[in-house]
Biotite code that builds the C-alpha atoms (Angstrom):
import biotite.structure as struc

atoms = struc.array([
    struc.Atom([-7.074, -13.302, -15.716], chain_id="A", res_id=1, res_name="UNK", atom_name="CA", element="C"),
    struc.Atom([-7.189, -9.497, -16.714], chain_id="A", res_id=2, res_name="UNK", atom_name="CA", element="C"),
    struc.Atom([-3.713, -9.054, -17.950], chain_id="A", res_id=3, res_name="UNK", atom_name="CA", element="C"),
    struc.Atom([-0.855, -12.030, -18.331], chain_id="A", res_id=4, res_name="UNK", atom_name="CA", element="C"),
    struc.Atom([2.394, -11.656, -19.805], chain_id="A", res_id=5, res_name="UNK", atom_name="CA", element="C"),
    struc.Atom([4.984, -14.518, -20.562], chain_id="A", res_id=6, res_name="UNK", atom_name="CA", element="C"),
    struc.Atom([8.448, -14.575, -21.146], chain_id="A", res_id=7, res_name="UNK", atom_name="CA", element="C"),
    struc.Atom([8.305, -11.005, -22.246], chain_id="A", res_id=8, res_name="UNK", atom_name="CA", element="C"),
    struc.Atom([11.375, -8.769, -23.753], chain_id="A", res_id=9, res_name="UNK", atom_name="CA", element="C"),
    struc.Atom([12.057, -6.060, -25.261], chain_id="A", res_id=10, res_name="UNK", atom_name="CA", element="C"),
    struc.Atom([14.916, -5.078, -27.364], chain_id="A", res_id=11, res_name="UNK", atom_name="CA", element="C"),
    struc.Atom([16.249, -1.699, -28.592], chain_id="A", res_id=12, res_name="UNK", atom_name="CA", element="C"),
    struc.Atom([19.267, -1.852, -30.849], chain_id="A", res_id=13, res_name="UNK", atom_name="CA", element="C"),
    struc.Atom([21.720, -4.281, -28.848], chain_id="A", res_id=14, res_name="UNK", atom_name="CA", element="C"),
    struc.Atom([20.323, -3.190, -25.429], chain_id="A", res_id=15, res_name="UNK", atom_name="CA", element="C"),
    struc.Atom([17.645, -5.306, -23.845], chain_id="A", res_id=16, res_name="UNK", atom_name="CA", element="C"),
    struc.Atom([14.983, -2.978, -21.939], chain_id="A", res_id=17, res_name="UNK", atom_name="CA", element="C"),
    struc.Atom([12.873, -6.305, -20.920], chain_id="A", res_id=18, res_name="UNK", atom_name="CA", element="C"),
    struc.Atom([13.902, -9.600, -20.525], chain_id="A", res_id=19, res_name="UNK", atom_name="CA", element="C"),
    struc.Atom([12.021, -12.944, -19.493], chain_id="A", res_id=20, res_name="UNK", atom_name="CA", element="C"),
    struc.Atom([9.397, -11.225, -17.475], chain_id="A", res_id=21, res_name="UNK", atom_name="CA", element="C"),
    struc.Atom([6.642, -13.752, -16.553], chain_id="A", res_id=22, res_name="UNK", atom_name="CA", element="C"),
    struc.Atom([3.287, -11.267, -15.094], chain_id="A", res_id=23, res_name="UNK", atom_name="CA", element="C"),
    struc.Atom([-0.294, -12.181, -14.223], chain_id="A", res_id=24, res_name="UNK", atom_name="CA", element="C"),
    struc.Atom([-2.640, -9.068, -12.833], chain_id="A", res_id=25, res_name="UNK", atom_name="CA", element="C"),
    struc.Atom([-6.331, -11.028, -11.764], chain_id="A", res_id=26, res_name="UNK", atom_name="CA", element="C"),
    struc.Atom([-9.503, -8.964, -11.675], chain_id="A", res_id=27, res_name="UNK", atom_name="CA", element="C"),
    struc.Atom([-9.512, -6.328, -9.448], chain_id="A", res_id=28, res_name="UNK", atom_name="CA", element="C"),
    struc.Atom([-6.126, -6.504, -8.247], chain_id="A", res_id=29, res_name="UNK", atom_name="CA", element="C"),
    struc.Atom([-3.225, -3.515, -7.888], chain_id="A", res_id=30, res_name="UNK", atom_name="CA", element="C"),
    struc.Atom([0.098, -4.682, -8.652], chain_id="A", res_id=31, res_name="UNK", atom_name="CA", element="C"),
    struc.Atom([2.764, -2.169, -8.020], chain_id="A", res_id=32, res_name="UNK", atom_name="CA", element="C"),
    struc.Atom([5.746, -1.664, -10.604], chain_id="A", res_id=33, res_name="UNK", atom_name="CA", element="C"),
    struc.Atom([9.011, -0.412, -8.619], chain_id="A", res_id=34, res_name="UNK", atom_name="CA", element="C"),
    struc.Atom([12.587, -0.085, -9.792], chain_id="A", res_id=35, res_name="UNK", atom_name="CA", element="C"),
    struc.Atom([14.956, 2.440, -10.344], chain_id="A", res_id=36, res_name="UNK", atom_name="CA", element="C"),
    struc.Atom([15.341, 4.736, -13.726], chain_id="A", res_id=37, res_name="UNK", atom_name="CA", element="C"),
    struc.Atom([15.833, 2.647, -16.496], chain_id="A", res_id=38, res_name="UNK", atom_name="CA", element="C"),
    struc.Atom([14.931, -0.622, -14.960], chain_id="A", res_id=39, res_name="UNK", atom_name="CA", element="C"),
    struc.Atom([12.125, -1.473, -17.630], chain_id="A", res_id=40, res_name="UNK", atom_name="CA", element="C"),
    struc.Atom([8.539, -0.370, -15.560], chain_id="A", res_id=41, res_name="UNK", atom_name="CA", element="C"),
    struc.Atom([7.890, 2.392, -18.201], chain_id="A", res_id=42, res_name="UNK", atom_name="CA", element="C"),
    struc.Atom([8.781, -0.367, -21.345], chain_id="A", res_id=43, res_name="UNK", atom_name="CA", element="C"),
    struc.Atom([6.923, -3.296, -20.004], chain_id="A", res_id=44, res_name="UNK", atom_name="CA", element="C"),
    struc.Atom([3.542, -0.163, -19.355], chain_id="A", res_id=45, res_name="UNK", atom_name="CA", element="C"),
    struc.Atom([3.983, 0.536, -22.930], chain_id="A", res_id=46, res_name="UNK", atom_name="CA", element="C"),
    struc.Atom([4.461, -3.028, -24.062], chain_id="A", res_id=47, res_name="UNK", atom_name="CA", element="C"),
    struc.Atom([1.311, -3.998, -21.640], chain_id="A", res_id=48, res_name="UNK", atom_name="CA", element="C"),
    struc.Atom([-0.624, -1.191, -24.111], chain_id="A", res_id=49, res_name="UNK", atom_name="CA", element="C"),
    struc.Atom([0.533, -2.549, -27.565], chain_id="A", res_id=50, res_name="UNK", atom_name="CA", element="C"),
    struc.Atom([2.443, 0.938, -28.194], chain_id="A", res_id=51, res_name="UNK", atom_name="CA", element="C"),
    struc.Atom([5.615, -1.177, -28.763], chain_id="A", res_id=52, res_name="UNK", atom_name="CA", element="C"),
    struc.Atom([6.068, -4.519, -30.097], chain_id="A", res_id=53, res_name="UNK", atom_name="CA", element="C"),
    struc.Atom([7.695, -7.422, -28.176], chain_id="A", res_id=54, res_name="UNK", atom_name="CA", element="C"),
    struc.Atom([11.045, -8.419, -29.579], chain_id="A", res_id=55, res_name="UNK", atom_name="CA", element="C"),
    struc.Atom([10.302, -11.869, -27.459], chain_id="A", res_id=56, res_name="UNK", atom_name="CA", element="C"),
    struc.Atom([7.086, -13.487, -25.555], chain_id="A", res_id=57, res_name="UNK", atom_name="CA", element="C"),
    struc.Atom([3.567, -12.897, -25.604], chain_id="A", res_id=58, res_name="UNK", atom_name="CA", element="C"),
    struc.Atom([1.077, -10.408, -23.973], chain_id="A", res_id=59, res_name="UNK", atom_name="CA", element="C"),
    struc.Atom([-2.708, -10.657, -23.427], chain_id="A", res_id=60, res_name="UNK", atom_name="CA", element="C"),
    struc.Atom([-5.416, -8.647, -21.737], chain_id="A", res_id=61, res_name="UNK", atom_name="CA", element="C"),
    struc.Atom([-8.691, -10.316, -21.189], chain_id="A", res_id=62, res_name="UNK", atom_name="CA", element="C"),
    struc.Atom([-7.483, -13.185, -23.681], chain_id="A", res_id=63, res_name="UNK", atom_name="CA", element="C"),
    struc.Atom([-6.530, -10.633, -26.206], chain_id="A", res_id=64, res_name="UNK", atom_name="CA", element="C"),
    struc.Atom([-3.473, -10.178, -27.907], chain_id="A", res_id=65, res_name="UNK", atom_name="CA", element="C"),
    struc.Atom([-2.434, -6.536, -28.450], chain_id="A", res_id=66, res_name="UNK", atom_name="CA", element="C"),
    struc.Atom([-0.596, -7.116, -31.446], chain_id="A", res_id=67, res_name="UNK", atom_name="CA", element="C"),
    struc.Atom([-3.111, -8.718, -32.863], chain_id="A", res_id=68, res_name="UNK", atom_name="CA", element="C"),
    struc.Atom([-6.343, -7.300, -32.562], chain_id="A", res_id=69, res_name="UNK", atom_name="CA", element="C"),
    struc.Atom([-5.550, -3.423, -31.197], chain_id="A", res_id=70, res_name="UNK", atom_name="CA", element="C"),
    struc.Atom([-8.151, -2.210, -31.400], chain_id="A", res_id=71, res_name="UNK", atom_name="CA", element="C"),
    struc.Atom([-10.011, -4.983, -29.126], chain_id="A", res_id=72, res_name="UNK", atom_name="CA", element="C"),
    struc.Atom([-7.183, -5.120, -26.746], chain_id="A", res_id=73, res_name="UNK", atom_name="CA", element="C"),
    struc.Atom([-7.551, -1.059, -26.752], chain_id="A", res_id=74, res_name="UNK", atom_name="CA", element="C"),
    struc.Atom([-10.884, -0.699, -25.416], chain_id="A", res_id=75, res_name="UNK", atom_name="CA", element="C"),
    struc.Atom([-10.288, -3.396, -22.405], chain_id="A", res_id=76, res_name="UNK", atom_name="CA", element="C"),
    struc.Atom([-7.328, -0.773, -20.788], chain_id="A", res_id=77, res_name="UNK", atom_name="CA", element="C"),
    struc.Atom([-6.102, 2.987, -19.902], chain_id="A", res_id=78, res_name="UNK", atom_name="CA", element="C"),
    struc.Atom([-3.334, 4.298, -19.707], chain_id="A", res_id=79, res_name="UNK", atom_name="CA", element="C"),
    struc.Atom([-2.076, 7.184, -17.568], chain_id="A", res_id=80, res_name="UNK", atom_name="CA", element="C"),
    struc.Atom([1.838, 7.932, -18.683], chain_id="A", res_id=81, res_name="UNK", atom_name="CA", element="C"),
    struc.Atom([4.214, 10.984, -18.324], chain_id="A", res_id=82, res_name="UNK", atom_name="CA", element="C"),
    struc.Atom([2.004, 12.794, -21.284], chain_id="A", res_id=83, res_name="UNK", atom_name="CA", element="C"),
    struc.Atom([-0.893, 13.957, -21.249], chain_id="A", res_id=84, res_name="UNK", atom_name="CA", element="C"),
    struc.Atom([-1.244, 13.846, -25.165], chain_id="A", res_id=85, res_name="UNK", atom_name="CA", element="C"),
    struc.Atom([-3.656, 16.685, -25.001], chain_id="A", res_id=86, res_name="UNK", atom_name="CA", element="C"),
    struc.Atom([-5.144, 19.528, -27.538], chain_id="A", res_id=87, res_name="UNK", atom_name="CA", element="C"),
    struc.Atom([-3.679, 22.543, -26.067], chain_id="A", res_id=88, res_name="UNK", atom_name="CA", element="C"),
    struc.Atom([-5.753, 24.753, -27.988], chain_id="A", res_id=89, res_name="UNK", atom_name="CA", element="C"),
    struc.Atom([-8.860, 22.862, -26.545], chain_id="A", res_id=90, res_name="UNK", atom_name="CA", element="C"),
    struc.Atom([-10.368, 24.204, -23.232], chain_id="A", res_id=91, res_name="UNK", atom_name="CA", element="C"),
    struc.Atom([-11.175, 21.144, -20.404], chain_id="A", res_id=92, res_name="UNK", atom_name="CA", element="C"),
    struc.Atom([-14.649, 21.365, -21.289], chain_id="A", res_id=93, res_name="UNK", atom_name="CA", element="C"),
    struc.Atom([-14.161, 20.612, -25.101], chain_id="A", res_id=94, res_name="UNK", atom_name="CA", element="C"),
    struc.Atom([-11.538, 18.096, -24.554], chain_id="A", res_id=95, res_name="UNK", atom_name="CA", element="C"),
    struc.Atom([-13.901, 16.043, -22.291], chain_id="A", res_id=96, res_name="UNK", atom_name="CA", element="C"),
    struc.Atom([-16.730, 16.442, -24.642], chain_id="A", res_id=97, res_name="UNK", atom_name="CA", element="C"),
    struc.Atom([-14.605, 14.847, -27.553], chain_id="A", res_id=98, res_name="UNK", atom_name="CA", element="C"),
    struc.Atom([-13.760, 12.153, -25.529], chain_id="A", res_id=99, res_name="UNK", atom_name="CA", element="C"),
    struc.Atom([-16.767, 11.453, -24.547], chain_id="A", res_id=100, res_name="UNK", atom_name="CA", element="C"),
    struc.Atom([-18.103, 11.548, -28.228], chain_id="A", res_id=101, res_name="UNK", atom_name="CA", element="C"),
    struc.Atom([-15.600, 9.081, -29.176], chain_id="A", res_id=102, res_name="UNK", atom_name="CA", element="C"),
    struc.Atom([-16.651, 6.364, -27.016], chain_id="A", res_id=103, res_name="UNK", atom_name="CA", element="C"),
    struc.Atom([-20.114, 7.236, -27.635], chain_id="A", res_id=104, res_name="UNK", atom_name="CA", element="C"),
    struc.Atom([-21.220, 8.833, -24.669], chain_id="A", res_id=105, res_name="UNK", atom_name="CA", element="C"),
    struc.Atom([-23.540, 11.328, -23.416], chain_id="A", res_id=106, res_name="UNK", atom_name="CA", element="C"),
    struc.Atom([-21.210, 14.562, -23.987], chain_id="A", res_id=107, res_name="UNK", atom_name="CA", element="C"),
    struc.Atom([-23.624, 17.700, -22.359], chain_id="A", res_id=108, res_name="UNK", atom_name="CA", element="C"),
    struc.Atom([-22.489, 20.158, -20.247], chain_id="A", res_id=109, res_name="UNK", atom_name="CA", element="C"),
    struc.Atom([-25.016, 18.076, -17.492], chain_id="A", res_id=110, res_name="UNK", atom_name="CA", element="C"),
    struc.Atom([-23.041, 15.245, -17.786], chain_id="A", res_id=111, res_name="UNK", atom_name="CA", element="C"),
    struc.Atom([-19.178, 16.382, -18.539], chain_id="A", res_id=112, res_name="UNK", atom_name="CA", element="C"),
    struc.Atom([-19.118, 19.341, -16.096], chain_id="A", res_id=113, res_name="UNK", atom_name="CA", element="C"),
    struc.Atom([-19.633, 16.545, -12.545], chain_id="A", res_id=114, res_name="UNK", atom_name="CA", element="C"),
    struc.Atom([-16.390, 14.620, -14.186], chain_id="A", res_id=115, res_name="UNK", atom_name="CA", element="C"),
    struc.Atom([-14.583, 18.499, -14.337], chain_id="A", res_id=116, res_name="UNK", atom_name="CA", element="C"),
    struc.Atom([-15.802, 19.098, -10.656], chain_id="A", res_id=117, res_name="UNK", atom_name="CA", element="C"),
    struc.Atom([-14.466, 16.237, -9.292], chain_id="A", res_id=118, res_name="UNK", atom_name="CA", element="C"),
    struc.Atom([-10.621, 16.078, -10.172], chain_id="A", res_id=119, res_name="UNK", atom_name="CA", element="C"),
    struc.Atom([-11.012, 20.241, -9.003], chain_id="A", res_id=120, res_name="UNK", atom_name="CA", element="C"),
    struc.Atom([-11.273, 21.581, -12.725], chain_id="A", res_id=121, res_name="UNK", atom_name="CA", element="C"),
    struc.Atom([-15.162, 22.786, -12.324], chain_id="A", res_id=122, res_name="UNK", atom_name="CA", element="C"),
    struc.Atom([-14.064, 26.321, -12.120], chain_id="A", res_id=123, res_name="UNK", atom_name="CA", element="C"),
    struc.Atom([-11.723, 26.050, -14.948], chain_id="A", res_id=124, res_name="UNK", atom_name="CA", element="C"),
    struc.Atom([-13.694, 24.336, -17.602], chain_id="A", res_id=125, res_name="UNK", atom_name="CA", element="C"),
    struc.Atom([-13.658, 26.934, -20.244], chain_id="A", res_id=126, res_name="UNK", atom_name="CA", element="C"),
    struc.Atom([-9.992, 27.681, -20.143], chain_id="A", res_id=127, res_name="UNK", atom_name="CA", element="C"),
    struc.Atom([-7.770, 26.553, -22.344], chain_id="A", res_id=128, res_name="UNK", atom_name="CA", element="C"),
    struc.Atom([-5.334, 23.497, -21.867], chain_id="A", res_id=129, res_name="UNK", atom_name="CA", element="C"),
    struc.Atom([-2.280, 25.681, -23.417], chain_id="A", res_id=130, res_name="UNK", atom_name="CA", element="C"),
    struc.Atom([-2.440, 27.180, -20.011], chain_id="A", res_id=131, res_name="UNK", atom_name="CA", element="C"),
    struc.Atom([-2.988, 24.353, -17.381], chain_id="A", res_id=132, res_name="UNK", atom_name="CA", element="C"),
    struc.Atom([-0.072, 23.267, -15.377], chain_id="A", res_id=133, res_name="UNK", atom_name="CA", element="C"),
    struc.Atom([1.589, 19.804, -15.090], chain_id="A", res_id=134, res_name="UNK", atom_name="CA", element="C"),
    struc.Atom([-1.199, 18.648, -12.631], chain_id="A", res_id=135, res_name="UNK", atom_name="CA", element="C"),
    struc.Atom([-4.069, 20.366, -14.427], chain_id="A", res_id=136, res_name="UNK", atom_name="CA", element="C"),
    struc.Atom([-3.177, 18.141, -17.159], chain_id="A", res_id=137, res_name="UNK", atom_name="CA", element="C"),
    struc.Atom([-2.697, 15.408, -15.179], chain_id="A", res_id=138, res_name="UNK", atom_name="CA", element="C"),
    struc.Atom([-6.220, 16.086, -13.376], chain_id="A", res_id=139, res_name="UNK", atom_name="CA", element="C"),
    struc.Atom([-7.683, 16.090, -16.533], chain_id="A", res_id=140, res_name="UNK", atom_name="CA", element="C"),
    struc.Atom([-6.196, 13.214, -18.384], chain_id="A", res_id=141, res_name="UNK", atom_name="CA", element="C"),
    struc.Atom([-8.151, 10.815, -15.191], chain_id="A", res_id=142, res_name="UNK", atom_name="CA", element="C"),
    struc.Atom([-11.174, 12.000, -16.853], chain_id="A", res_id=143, res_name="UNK", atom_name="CA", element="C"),
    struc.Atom([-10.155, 9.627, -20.072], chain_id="A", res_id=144, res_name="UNK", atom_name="CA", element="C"),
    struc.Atom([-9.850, 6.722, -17.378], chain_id="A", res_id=145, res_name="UNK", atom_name="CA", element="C"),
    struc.Atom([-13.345, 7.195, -16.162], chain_id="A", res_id=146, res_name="UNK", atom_name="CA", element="C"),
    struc.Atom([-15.174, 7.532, -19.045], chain_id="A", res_id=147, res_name="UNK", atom_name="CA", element="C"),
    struc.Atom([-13.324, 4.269, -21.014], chain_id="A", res_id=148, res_name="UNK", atom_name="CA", element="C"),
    struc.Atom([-14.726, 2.429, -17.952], chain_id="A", res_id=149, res_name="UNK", atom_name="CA", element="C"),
    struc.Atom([-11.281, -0.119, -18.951], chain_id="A", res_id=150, res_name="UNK", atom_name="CA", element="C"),
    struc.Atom([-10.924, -3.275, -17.281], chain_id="A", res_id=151, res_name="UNK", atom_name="CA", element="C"),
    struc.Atom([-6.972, -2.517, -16.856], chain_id="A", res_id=152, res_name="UNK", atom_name="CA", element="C"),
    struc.Atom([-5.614, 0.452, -15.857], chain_id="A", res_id=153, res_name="UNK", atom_name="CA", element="C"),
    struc.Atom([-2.043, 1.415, -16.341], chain_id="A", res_id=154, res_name="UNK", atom_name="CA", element="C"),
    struc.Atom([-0.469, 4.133, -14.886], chain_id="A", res_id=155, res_name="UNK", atom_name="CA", element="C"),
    struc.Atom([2.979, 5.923, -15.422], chain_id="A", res_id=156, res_name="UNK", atom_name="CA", element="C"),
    struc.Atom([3.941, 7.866, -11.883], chain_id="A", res_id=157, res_name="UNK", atom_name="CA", element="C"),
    struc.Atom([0.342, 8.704, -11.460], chain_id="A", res_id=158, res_name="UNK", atom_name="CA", element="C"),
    struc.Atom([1.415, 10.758, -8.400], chain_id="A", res_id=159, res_name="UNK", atom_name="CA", element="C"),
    struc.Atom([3.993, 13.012, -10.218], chain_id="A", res_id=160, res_name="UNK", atom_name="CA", element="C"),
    struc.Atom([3.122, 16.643, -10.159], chain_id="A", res_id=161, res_name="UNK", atom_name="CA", element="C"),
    struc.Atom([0.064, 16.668, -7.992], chain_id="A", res_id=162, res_name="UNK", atom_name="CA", element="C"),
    struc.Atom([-0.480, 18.395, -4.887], chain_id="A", res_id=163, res_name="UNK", atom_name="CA", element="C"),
    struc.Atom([-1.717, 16.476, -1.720], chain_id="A", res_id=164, res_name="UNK", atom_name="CA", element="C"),
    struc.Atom([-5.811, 17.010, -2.658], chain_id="A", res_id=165, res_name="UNK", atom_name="CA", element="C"),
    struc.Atom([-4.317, 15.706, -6.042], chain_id="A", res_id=166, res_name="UNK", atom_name="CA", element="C"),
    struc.Atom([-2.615, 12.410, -4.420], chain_id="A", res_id=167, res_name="UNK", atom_name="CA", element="C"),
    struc.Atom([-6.205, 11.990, -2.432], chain_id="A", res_id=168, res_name="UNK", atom_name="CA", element="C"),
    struc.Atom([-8.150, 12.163, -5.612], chain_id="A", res_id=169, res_name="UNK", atom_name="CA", element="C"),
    struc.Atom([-6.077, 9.241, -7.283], chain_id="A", res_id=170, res_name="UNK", atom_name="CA", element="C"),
    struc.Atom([-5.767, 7.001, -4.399], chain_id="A", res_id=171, res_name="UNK", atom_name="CA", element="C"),
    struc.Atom([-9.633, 7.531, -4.035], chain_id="A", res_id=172, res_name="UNK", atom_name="CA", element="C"),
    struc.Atom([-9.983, 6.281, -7.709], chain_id="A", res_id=173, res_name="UNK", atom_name="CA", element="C"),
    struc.Atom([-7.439, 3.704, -7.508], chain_id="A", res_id=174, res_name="UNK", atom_name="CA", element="C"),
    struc.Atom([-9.571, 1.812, -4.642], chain_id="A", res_id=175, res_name="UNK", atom_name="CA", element="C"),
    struc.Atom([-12.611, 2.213, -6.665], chain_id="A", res_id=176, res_name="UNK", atom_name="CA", element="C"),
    struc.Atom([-10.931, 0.524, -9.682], chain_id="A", res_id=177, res_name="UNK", atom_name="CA", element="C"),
    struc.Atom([-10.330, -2.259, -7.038], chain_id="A", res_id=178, res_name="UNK", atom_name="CA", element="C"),
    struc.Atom([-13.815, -2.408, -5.803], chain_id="A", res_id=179, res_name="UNK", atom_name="CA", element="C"),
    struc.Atom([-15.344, -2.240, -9.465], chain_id="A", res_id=180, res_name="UNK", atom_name="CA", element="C"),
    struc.Atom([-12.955, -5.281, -10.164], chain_id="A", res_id=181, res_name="UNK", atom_name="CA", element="C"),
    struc.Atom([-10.848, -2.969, -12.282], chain_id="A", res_id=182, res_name="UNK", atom_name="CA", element="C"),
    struc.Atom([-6.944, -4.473, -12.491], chain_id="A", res_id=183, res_name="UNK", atom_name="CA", element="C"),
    struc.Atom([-4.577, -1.800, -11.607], chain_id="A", res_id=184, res_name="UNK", atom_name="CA", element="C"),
    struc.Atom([-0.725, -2.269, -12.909], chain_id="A", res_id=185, res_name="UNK", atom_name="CA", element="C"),
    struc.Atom([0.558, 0.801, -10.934], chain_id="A", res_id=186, res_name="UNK", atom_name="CA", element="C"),
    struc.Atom([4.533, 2.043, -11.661], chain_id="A", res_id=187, res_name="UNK", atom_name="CA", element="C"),
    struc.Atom([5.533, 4.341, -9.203], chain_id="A", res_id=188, res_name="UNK", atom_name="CA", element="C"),
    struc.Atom([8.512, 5.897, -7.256], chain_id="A", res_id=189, res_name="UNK", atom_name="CA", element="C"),
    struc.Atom([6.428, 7.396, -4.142], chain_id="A", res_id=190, res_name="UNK", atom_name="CA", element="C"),
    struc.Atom([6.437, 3.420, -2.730], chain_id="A", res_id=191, res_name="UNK", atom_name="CA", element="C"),
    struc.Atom([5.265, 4.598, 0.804], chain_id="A", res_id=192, res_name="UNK", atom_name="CA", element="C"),
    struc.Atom([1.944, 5.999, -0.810], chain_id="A", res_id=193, res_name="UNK", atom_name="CA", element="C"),
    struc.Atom([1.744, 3.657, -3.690], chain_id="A", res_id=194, res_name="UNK", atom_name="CA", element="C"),
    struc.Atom([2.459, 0.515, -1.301], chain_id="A", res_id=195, res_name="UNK", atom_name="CA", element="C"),
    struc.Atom([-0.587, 1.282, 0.727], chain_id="A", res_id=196, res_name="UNK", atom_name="CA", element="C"),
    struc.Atom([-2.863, 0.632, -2.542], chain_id="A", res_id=197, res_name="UNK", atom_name="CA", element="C"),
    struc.Atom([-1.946, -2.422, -3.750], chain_id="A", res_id=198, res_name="UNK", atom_name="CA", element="C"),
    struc.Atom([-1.769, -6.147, -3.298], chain_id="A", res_id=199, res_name="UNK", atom_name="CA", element="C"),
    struc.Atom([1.502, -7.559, -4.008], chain_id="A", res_id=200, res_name="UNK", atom_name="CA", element="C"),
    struc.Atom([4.910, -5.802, -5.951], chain_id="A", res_id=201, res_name="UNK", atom_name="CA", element="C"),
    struc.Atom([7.032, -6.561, -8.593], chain_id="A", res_id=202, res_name="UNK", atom_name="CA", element="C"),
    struc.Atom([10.896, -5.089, -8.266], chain_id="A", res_id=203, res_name="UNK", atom_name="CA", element="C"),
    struc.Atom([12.635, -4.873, -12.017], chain_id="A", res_id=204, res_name="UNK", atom_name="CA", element="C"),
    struc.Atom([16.106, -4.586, -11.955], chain_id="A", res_id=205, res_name="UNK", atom_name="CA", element="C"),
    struc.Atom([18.026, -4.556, -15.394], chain_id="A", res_id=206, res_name="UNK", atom_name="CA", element="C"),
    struc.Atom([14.762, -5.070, -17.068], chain_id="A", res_id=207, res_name="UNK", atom_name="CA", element="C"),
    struc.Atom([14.280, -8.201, -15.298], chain_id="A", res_id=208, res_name="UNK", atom_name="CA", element="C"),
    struc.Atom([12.247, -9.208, -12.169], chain_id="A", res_id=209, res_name="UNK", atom_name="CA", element="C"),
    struc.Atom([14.043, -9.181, -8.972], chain_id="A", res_id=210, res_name="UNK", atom_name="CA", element="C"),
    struc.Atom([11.702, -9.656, -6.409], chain_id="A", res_id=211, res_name="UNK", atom_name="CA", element="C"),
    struc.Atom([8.064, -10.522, -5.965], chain_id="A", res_id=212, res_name="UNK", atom_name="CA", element="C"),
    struc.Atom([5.882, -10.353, -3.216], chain_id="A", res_id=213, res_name="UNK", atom_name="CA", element="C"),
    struc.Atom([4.121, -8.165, -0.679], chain_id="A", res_id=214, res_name="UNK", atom_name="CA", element="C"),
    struc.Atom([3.548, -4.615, -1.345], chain_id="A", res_id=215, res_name="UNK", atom_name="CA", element="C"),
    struc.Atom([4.878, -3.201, 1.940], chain_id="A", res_id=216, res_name="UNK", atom_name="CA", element="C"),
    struc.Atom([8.152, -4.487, 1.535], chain_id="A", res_id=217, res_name="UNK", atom_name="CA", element="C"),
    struc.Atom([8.926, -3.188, -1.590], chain_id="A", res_id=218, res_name="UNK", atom_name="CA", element="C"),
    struc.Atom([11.305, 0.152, -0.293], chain_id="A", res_id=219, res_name="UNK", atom_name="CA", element="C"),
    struc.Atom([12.877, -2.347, 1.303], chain_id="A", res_id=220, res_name="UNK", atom_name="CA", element="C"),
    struc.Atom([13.977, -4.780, -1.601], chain_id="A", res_id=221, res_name="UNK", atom_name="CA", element="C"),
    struc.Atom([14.496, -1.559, -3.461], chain_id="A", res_id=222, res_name="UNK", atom_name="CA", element="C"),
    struc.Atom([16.776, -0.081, -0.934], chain_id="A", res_id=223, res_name="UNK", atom_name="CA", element="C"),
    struc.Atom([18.659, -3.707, -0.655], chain_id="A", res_id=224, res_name="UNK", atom_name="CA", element="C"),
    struc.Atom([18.910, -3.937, -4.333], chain_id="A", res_id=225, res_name="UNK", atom_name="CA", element="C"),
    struc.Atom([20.641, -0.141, -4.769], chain_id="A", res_id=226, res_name="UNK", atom_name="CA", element="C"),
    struc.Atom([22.941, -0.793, -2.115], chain_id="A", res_id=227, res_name="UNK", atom_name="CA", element="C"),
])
């Protein structure tokens, strides 16, 4: 099992973000994340990553426990949020090249400049980040994904601030994370688009699950539960 949470929760001062949620993600499986604002998808992404602790339950990602061994649990998954967390004064090129260095990768122009091509940055390589838009930034932050080769992937509203070729290009990458036996835990509100890529839902509600079950019915149970 890629990724399996039990009895997780999350507390913040007297307000409980997370409750009780039980989660299993196998190999190569997309599980999508729905709920409205403040329902807990974003908390239970960041607890899934080890950037906040649990106040209750456990959490572990290949058999590793984020709390306890980081750095381990770190180089199994990727992450995809609302930020970027990009250099601005970096150009696309540079940025991709440090990455790449990092994780101890081949980091010429031969080899970083394909990556830059394909999410439509090939032309814009030596510009600098300061200047790329929401998407651009976005575009460039999949790059990461690739080159960590993780065997989780989270993502945050992947589809926020990307045009259509921009929604093609992730949906593209999404089904090859499936294929590769990647595990995809995929919070989103575009449901119609996001339902079509993966296997089964999850509705929170309160910051506790609702619902479970199959991915095309999640508007639905979200529409029900709002109403």
């Amino acid at each position: 099992m890629t990724l399996r949470a039990s009895g997780l929760g999350r507390r913040f001062g007297k307000h409980w973000a997370l409750a009780r949620v039980d989660l299993e993600v196998a190999a190569g499986e997309v599980v999508l994340l729905a709920g409205a604002n403040g329902s807990g998808k974003t908390t239970l992404l960041r607890l899934v990553a080890g950037l906040v602790r649990p106040t209750k339950g456990t959490v572990s990602i290949c058999g590793i426990d984020p709390q306890r061994q980081p750095l381990e649990s770190r180089r199994k998954l990727s992450m995809i949020s609302h930020q970027a967390y990009l250099y601005p004064r970096l150009t696309a090129l540079e940025t991709t090249r440090i990455w790449a260095r990092l994780l101890g990768l081949p980091a010429s122009d031969v080899d970083l400049l394909p990556m830059l091509e394909e999410v439509g940055l090939g032309g814009r390589h030596n510009e600098s980040v300061a200047g790329f838009s929401a998407g651009m930034k976005k575009r460039l932050a999949f790059i990461r994904t690739r080159l960590e080769k993780p065997r989780l992937v989270l993502l945050d509203e992947p589809f926020s601030a990307l045009d259509a070729a921009g929604r093609r290009m992730v949906e593209g990458w999404i089904d090859g994370f499936r294929r590769s036996g990647t595990s995809v835990l995929l919070a989103s509100h575009t449901l119609a688009r996001a339902a079509r890529l993966a296997d089964r839902g999850i509705l929170l509600q309160q910051g506790q699950v609702a619902w479970r079950g199959k991915a095309e019915e999640v508007a639905a149970r979200l529409e029900a539960a709002s109403a």
